[in-house]
C-alpha positions, 0 to 999 in steps of 0.5 A, a space after each residue: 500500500 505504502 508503494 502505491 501511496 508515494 507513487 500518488 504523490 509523485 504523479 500529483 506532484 508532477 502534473 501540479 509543477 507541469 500546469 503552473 508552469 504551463 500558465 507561467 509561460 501563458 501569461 508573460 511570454 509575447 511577442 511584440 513587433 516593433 521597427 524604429 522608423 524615419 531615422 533620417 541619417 545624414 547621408 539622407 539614408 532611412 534605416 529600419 532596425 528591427 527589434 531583436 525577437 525572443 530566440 528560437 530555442 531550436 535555433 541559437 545562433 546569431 546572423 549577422 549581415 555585412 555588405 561590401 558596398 565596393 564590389 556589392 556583395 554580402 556576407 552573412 555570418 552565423 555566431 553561435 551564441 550571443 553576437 554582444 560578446 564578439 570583438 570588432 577585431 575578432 568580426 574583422 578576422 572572420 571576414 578575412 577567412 572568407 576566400 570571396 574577401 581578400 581585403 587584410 585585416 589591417 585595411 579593413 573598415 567597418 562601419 556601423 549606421 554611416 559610422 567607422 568602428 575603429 577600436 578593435 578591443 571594443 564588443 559589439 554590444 558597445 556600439 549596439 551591434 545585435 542579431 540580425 544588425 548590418 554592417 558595412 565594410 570597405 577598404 582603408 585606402 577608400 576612406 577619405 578621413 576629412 571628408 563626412 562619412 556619408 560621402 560614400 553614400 552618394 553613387 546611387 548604385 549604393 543607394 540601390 543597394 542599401 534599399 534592396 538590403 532594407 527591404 530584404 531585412 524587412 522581408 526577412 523580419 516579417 518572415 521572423 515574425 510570422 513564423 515566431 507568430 505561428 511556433 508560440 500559436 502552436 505552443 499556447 495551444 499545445 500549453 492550453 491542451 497540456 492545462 487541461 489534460 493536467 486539470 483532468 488528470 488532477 481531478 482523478 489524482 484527487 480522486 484516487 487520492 481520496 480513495 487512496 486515503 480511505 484505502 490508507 486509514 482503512 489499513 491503518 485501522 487493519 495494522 492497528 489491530 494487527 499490532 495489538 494482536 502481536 503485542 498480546 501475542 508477544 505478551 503471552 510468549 514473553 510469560 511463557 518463556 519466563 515460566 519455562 525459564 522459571 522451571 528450568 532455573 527451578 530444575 536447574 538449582 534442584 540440580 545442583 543441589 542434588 550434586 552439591 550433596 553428592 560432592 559433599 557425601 564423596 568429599 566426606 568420605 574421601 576426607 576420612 580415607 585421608 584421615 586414615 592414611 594421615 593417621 598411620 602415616 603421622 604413627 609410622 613417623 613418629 616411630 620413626 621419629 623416637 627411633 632417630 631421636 635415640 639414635 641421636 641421643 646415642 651419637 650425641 654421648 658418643 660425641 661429648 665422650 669422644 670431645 671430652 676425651 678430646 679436650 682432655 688430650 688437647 689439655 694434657 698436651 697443652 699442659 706439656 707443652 706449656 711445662 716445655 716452653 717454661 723449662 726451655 724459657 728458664 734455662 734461657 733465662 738462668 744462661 742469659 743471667 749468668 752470661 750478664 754476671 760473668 761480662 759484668 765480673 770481667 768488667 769489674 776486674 779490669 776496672 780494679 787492676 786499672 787496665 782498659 777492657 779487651 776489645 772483645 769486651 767492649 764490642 760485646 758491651 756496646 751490642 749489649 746496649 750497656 756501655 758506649 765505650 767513651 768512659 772505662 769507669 762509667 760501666 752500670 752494676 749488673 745484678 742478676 734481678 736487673 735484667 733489663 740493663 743488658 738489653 738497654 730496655 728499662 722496664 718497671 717491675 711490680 716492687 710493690 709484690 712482696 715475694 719479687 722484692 723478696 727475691 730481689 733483696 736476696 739477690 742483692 744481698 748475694 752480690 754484696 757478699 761476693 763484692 765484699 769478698 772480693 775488694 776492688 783491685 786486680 784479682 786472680 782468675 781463680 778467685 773470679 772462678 770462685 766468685 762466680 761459682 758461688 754466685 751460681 750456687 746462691 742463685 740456684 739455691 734462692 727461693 723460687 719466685 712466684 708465678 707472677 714473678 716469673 710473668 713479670 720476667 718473662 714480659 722483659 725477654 725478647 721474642 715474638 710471643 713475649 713481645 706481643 704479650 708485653 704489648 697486649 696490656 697487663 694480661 698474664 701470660 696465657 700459656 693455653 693458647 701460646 700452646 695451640 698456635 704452637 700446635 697450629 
């Protein structure tokens, strides 16, 4: 229906336009016949210029008439388009390409109404050239410029001429008119014909547009309750798809439910058997555990068994060790001491006798440290307690420790003994041997110092240990881990 609708409409639209412009034509296109008569030129010439006519629209090309008044002939040019537009110069050199023309383009002259059209840019509408216009065109060297322009007007050959073009321009025109008179005739009739064909056509396009209209609310009327249909129908789908919905959200969720069950019943189940196993396993483990548990209580007494035997070896060594580095260090000490006492007593015996002691003396001093060989008489006491003397080091002994000053004041008193016995003088060699061999007794037989004592002299002998120990601050001596980097 909706087809033959817009096809309605399109015809009505369609006549409607024809008619109005049917009419439009009807009432504004006529043709007026107007000449401009008795304009008497000077060259007493009386021109007719047709008014230009409506164009054919079957013909649109412009003629324009040009005469030759020389040698009487004429030329008719046909311009397509408007002749308004086309250039005096661009007339010129048209006329140069007819071959029945040899005059130049530069010789030309043309003359429009008695009058000379010399610039060559102007158009034709300047001067007022139209369709249907005619012109004159003559050579340059027949032109007298002082005389009147009309002069050439005077033959009556030309007269002749000018008269037979007129009346054939009239002929013509009539011709024009009568023949534009009869087309626009046929045409109004043909408008007219067209108008009232397009009335009936009207009239019947309202009719079947009234019924069309009918037709129209008749199928509205039809799609209305057809749509109303289709909404109660889709209505009632639309519940029943919900209710289905329902029903299968319902037995869907049963579903579930019923597997949710069995998954928790077999879970339940599969949990227990993990139990069971978990149980044995963690019973076989801690089995195992209790058995490597004794095993390592074993391996641990075995092992503080073998390290306490091991320390006690280590101890037993390091106590060795430590009573041989103790032995080997007082030996040192008692040969260094008595190598200082006897120096010290061959010293004094060459101070009594007055002599200067031997050069092996004095070397054996000066490496000492004790003596710088200038003055013979300036030798320091060595006592067998100042050890510090021959190492030219003077260290400061703890005199507040009563048993160091106890052993000090007996070695002093020892060698005051063996200084009163022997008086300052020359002595013999053998008295010197006794001396000394009753300075070793009295030194053997002294009472042992104490262990602080013998620290105390052990920081005052050289070595690379007991340097260090000197160094290390007031520690004691620690015989324990001088034995260990022995044994490292």
């Amino acid at each position: 229906m909706g087809k033959w609708l817009r096809y309605a409409f399109c015809t009505y639209g369609f006549f409607f336009l024809f008619a109005t412009l049917a009419l439009f034509f009807s009432n504004n296109r006529k043709v007026e016949r107007k000449v401009r008569g008795g304009k008497l030129l000077p060259g007493g010439w009386l021109t007719l210029e047709p008014v230009p006519a409506k164009k054919d629209p079957m013909n649109a090309n412009d003629v324009l008439t040009v005469i030759s008044p020389d040698d009487g002939k004429r030329f008719r040019i046909n311009i397509k388009g408007d002749i308004g537009r086309l250039t005096i110069g661009r007339l010129k050199q048209c006329l140069a390409t007819a071959s029945s023309y040899s005059v130049p383009v530069a010789d030309q002259v043309i003359k429009f109404n008695g009058t000379p059209l010399t610039r060559d840019d102007e158009v034709c509408a300047a001067y007022g050239i139209m369709n249907g216009s005619t012109l004159t065109v003559e050579h340059r060297a027949n032109v007298d410029p002082t005389t009147d322009h009309t002069a050439s007007f005077v033959s009556p050959h030309r007269q002749a001429l000018e008269y037979q073009t007129i009346r054939q321009q009239e002929e013509i025109l009539g011709d024009e008119v009568l023949g534009y008179d009869n087309t626009l005739q046929v045409k109004i009739d043909q408008l007219q014909d067209q108008v009232e064909a397009a009335e009936k056509k009207k009239m019947k396009i309202a009719r079947e547009k009234e019924k069309a209209e009918r037709e129209l609310a008749r199928l509205r009327l039809q799609e209305e309750v057809a749509e109303k249909q289709k909404r109660r129908l889709t209505q009632l789908r639309e519940r029943e798809a919900q209710r289905a919905a329902r029903r299968a959200a319902d037995l869907a969720a049963r579903r579930e439910q019923l597997k949710a069950e069995e998954e928790a019943t077999r879970a339940v189940a599969l949990q227990k058997l993990d139990n069971e196993r978990r149980r044995a396993s963690l019973e076989q483990e801690r089995a195992e555990y209790e058995a490597e548990k004794e095993r390592l209580a074993k391996e641990r007494e075995e092992y503080e068994q073998r390290a306490k035997e091991r320390e006690v070896n280590i101890r037993k060594k390091e106590i060795e060790i430590e009573q041989q580095i103790l032995a080997a260090e007082r030996d040192r000490r008692e040969l260094e001491l008595s190598r200082l006492v006897s120096h010290q007593n061959r010293l004094l015996y060459h101070e009594r006798v007055g002599r200067p002691p031997p050069p092996e003396l004095t070397h054996e001093g000066m490496r000492r440290g004790e003596w710088s060989g200038n003055d013979p008489f300036s030798l320091p006491v060595a006592t067998p307690e100042d050890k510090n003397v021959a190492w030219g080091k003077p260290q400061e002994i703890n005199n507040n420790n009563p048993p160091n000053q106890q052993w000090q004041l007996n070695q002093k008193q020892s060698y005051r003994q063996s200084d009163a016995r022997h008086p300052s003088g020359p002595i013999k060699s053998e008295e010197n041997a006794t001396a000394n061999a009753q300075f070793e007794d009295s030194y053997q037989n002294r009472p042992r110092p104490p262990r602080a004592a013998e620290n105390v002299v052990k920081m005052m002998l050289p070595g690379r240990d007991n340097f260090a120990l000197a160094h290390g601050g007031n520690d004691v001596y620690n015989a324990r881990e001088n034995a260990i980097d022995n044994l490292v």
